[in-house]
GUDREN-282885 format. One line per 8 residues: number of its first residue (from 0); their letters; for each residue x, y, z of C-alpha. Coordinates in Angstrom, 1 decimal, always signed. Each point is the difference from the previous one (the first is absolute). Example, Ala and Ser with C-alpha at 12.3 -4.5 7.8 and 13.67 -1.06 7.14 Angstrom:
0 = AS = +12.3/-4.5/+7.8 ~ +1.4/+3.4/-0.7
This chain:
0 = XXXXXXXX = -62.0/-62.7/+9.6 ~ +0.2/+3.1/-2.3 ~ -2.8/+0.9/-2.0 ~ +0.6/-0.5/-3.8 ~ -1.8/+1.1/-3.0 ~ +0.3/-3.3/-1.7 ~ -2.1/-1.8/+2.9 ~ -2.6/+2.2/-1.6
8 = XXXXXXXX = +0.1/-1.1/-3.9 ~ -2.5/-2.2/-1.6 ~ +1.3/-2.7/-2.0 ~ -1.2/-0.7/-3.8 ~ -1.5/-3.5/+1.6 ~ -2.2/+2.3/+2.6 ~ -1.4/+2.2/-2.8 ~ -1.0/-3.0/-1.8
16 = XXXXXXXX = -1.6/-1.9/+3.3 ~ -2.0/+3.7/+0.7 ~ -1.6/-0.2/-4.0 ~ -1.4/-3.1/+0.4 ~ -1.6/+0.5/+3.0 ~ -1.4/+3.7/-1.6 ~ -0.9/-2.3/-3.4 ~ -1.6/-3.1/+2.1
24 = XXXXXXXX = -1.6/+2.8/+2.3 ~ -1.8/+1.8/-2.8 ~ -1.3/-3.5/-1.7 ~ -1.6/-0.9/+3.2 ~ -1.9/+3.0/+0.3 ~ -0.7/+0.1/-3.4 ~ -1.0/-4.2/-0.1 ~ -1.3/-0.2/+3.1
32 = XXXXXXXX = -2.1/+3.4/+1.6 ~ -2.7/-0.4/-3.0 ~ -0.7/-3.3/+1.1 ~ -1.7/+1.9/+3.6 ~ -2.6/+1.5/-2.1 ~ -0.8/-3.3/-2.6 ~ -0.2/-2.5/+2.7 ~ -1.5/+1.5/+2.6
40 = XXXXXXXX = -0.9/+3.8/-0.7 ~ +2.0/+1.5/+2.3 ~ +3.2/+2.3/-0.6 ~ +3.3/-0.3/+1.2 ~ -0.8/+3.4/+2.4 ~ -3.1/-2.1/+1.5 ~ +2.0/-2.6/+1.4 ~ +2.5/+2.3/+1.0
48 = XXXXXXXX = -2.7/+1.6/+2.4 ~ +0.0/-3.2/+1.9 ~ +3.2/+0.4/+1.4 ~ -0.2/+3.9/+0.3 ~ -3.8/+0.0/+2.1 ~ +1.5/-2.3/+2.9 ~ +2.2/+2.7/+1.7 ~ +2.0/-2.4/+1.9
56 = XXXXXXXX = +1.0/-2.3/-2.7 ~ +1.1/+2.6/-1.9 ~ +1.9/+1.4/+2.6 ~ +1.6/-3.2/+0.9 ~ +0.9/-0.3/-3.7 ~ +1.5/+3.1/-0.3 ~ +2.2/-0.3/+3.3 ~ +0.6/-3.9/-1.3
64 = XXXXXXXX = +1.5/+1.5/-3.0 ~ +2.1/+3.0/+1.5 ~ +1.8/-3.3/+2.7 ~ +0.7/-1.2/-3.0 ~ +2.1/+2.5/-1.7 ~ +1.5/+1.0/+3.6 ~ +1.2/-3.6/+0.1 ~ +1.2/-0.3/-3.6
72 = XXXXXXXX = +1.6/+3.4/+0.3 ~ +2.0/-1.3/+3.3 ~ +1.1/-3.4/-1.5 ~ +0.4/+0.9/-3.7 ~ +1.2/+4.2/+0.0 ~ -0.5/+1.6/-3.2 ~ +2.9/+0.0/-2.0 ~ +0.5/-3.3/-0.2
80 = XXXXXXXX = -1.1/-3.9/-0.4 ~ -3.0/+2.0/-2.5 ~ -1.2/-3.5/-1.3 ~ -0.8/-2.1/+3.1 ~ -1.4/+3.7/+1.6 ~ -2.5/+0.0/-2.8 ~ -0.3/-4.1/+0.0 ~ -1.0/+0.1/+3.7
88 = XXXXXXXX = -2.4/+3.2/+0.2 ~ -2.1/-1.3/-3.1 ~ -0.4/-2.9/+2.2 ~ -0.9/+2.0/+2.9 ~ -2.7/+1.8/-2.1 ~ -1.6/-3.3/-1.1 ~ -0.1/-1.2/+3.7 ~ -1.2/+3.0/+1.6
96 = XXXXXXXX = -2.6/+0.2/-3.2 ~ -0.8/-3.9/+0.8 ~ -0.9/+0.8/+3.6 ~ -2.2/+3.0/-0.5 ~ -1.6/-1.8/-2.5 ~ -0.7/-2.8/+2.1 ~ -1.6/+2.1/+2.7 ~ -2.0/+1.6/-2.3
104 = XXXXXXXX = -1.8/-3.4/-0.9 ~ +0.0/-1.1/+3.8 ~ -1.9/+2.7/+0.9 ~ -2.3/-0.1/-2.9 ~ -0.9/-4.2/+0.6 ~ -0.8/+0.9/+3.9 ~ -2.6/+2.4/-1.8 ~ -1.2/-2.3/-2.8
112 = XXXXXXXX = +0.0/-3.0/+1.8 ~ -0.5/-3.4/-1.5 ~ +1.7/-1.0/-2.8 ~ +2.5/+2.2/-0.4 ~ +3.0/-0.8/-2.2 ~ +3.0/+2.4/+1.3 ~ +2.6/-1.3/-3.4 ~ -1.9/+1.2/-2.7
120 = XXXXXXXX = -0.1/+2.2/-2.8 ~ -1.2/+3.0/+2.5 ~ +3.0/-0.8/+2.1 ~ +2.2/+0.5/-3.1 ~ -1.0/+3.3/-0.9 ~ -0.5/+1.2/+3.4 ~ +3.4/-1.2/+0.0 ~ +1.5/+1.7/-3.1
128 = XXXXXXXX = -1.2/+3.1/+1.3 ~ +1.3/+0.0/+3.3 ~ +3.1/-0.8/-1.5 ~ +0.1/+3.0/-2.2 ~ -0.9/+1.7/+3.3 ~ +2.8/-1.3/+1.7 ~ +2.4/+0.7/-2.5 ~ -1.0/+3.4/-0.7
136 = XXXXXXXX = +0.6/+0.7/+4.3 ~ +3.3/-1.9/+0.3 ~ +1.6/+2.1/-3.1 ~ -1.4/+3.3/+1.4 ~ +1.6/-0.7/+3.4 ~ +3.2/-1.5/-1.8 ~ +0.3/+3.0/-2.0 ~ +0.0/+2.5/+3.5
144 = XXXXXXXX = +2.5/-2.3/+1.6 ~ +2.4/+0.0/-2.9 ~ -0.4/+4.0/-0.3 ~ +0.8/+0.0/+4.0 ~ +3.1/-2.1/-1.1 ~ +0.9/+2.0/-2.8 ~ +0.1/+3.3/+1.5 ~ +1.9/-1.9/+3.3
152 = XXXXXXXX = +2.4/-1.6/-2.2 ~ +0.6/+3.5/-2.0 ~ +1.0/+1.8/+3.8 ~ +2.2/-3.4/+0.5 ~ +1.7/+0.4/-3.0 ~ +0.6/+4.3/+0.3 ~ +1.1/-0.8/+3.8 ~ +2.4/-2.9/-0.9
160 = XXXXXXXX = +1.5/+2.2/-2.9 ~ +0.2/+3.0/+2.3 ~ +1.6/-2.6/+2.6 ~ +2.6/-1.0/-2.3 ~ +1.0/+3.4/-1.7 ~ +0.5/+1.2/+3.7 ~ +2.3/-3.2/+0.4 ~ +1.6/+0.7/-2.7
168 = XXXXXXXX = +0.9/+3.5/+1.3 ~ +1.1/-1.0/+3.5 ~ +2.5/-2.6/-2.3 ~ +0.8/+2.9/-2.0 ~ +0.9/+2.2/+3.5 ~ +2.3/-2.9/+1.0 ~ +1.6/-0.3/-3.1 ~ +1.1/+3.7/-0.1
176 = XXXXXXXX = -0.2/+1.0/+3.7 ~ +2.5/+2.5/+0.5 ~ +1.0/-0.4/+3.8 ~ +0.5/-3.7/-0.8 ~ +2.2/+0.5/-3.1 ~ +2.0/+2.6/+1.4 ~ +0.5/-2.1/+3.0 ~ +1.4/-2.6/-2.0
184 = XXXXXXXX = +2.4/+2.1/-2.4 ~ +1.2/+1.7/+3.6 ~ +0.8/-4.0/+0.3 ~ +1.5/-1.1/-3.0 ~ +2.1/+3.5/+0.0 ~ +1.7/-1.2/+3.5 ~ +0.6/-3.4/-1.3 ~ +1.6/+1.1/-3.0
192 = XXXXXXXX = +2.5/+1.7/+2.3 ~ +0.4/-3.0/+2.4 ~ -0.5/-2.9/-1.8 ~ -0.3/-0.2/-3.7 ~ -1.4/-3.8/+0.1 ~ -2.4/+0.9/+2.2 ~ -1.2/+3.2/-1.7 ~ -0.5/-2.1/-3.6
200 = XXXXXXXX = -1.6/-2.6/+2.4 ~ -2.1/+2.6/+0.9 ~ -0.5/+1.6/-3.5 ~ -1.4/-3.2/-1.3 ~ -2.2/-0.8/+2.9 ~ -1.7/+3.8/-0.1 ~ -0.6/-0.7/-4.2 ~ -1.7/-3.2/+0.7
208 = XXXXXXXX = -2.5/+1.7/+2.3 ~ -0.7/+2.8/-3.0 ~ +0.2/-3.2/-2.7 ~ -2.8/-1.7/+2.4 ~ -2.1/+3.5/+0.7 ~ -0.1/+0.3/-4.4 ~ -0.9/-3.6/-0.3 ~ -3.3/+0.4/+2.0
216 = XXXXXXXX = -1.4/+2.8/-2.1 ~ -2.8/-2.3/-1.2 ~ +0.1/-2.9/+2.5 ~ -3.1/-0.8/+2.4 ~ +2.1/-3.0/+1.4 ~ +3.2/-1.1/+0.6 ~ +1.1/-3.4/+1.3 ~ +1.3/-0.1/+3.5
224 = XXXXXXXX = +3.8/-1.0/-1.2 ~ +0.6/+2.9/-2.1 ~ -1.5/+2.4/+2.8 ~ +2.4/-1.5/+2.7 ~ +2.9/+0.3/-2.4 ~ -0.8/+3.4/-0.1 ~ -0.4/+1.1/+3.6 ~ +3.0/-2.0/+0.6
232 = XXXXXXXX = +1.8/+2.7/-2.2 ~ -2.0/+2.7/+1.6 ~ +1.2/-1.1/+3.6 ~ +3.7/-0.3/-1.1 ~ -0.6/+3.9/-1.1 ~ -1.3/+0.8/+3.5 ~ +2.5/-1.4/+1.7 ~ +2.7/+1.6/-1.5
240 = XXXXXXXX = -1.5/+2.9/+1.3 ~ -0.8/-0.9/+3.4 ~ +2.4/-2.8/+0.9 ~ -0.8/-2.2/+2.4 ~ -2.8/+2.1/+1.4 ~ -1.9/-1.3/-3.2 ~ -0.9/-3.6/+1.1 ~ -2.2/-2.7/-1.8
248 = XXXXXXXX = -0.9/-3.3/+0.0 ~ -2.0/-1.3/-3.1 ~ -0.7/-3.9/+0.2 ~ -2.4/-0.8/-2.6 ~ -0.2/-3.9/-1.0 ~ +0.7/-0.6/-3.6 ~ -3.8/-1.9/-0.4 ~ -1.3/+3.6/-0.3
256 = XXXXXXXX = +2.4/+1.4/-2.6 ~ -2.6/-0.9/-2.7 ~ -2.4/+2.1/+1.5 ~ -1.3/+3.2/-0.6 ~ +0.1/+3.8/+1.6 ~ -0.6/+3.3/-1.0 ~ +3.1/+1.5/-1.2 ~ +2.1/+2.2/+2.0
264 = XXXXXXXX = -2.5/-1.6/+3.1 ~ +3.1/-0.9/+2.5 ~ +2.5/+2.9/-1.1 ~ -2.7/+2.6/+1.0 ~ -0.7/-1.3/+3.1 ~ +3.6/+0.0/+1.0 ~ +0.3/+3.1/-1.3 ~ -2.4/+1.3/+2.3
272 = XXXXXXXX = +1.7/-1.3/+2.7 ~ +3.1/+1.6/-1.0 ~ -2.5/+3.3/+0.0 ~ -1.7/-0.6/+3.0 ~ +2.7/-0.7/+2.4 ~ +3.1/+1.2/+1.1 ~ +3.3/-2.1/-1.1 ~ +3.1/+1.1/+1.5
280 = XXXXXXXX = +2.8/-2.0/+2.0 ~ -2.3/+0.6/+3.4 ~ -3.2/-1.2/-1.8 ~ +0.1/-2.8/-2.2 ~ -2.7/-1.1/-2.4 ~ -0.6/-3.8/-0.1 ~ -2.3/-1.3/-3.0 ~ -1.4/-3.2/+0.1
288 = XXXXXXXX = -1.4/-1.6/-3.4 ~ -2.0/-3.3/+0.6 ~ -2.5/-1.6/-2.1 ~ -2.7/-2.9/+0.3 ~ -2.4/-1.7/-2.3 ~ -2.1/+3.1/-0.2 ~ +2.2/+2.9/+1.2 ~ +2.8/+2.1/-0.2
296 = XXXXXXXX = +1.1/+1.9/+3.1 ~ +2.1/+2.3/+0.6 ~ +0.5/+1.3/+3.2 ~ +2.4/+2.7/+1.7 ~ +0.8/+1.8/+3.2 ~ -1.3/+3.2/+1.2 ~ +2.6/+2.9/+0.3 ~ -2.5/+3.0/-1.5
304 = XXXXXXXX = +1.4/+3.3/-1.5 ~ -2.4/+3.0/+1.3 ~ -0.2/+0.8/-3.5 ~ -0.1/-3.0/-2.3 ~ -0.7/+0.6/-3.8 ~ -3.1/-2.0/-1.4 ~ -1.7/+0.6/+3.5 ~ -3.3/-0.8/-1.5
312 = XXXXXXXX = +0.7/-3.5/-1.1 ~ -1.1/+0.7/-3.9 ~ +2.9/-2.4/-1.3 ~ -1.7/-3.0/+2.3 ~ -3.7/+1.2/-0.7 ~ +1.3/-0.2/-4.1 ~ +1.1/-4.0/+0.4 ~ -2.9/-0.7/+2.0
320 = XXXXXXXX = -2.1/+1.4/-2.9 ~ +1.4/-1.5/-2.4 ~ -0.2/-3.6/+1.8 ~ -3.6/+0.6/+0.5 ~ -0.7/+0.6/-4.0 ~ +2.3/-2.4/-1.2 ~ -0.8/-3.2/+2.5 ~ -2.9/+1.4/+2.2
328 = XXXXXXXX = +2.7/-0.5/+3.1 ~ +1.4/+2.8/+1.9 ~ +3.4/+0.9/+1.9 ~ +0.0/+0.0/+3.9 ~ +2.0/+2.3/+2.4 ~ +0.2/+1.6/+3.1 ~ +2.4/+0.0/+3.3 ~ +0.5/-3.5/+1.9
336 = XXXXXXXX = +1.9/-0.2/+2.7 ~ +2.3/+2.9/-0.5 ~ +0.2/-0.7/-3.3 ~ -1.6/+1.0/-3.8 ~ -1.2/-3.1/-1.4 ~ -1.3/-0.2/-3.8 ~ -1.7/-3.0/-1.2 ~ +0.2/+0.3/-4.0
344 = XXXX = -2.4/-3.0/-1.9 ~ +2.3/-2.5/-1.8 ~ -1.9/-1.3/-3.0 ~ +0.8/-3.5/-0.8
């Protein structure tokens, strides 16, 4: 899906959930770190050192804590669902802190020996501080995650605006292309000498195209109906100007005319063929329009011009794109069995 900026906004109930965990934070350290020195004269730094002298448990620690922000940053992305995020990594620093912990005081009853009691008040503050530990790990390597995914998200967002403007300007170079306007007035000013109906037929079709082209100025999506309706009246205009040489064949079932496709998606693509390949009485162009549950396709014979304008595909390359920013899918083409076949994603 597209990237928003309002994914990223934190909510008045977030703020409030964030000071009480800085307020209850700060009264535990201020409660509970004196109690190190009055019960046992040691400091909050000399426990500490237990878990920091045993190179491999503070290595497994450490590497315990960065799985756990890789996993929280695959199943919960920033951006979203803040409150369970936070819910589920505070939990995941108590347990990693739990574990450590309990090692710690494993290892030190297999030196002691005897009676040993693992669930005391040692355990706690060995505890509490390997907690602290833990916490003060997991939000470093949070933080350099979440400044990976800002500065990734920032490119996203410049290439999908970049992706879209240059949409935008391949609609805009339909809208007013010149060899396919005057095309059609050379049209409409033979009808108007042969047949009047037909010219005003004509007319009216050739505004509805224009009326469609200004409607998508600031439209990512349109629904599948509306963009059949309009290559229907983008096919009439062709073949008044090819005749029968212009042939196409557009079966879509009406369960898909709720869905949705970039706008302008099918009329480019025939247009292309129209660029691409000769149409004359000799050489007839036959367009096929199909769709399933997951595609459109559009598919069309192979008579190529030596020349053909848009040689380097930029109007396909520019629908792809803007599939693959707006719904992660992308279009697929390429010649099958003497024939170009494009497979355009039909989101349901």
């Amino acid at each position: 899906m597209p990237i928003r900026d309002r994914d990223s906004q934190v909510s008045a109930l977030d703020l409030v959930i964030i000071a009480v965990i800085v307020l209850f934070s700060r009264v535990l350290i201020e409660k509970v770190m004196p109690l190190f020195y009055e019960s046992f004269g040691l400091y909050f730094g000399d426990f500490l050192f237990q878990t920091l002298s045993n190179f491999t448990l503070t290595f497994g620690a450490v590497l315990a804590d960065f799985l756990v922000v890789r996993i929280l940053v695959r199943c919960f992305p920033y951006g979203g669902r803040f409150i369970i995020r936070s819910l589920v990594e505070v939990a995941a620093i108590c347990l990693v802190a739990f574990l450590v912990s309990l090692l710690i005081r494993l290892e030190q009853r297999s030196v002691a020996g005897g009676d040993f009691r693992i669930f005391d008040h040692l355990f706690l503050f060995t505890y509490v501080s390997n907690l602290v530990f833990n916490a003060v790990v997991m939000l470093v390597t949070d933080l350099i995650f979440y400044y990976r995914w800002s500065n990734r998200r920032a490119v996203a967002v410049e290439a999908e605006k970049r992706a879209r403007a240059n949409y935008q300007y391949q609609l805009l170079k339909s809208e007013t292309n010149p060899h396919f306007l005057f095309n059609c007035l050379n049209v409409l000013q033979y009808l108007i000498h042969e047949d009047a109906d037909r010219a005003s037929d004509y007319a009216g079709k050739l505004a509805g195209v224009y009326r469609y082209f200004l409607k998508l100025e600031k439209s990512t999506v349109v629904m599948l109906e509306e963009e059949l309706e309009f290559v229907g009246k983008y096919c009439d205009l062709m073949r008044e100007r090819f005749g029968s040489a212009f042939v196409t064949d557009i079966d879509i079932p009406r369960e898909y005319n709720e869905a949705r496709i970039i706008p302008c998606a099918l009329q480019m693509m025939i247009e292309n063929a129209v660029k691409h390949n000769i149409v004359n009485s000799e050489n007839r162009l036959r367009i096929t329009v199909r769709a399933d549950s997951r595609f459109i396709t559009v598919s069309n014979n192979l008579n190529p011009k030596h020349q053909a304008g848009d040689a380097n595909g930029m109007g396909l390359r520019n629908i792809s794109r803007q599939y693959e920013m707006l719904f992660s899918r992308s279009v697929e083409a390429g010649e099958d069995g003497g024939e170009f076949v494009v497979r355009i994603p039909l989101i349901l």
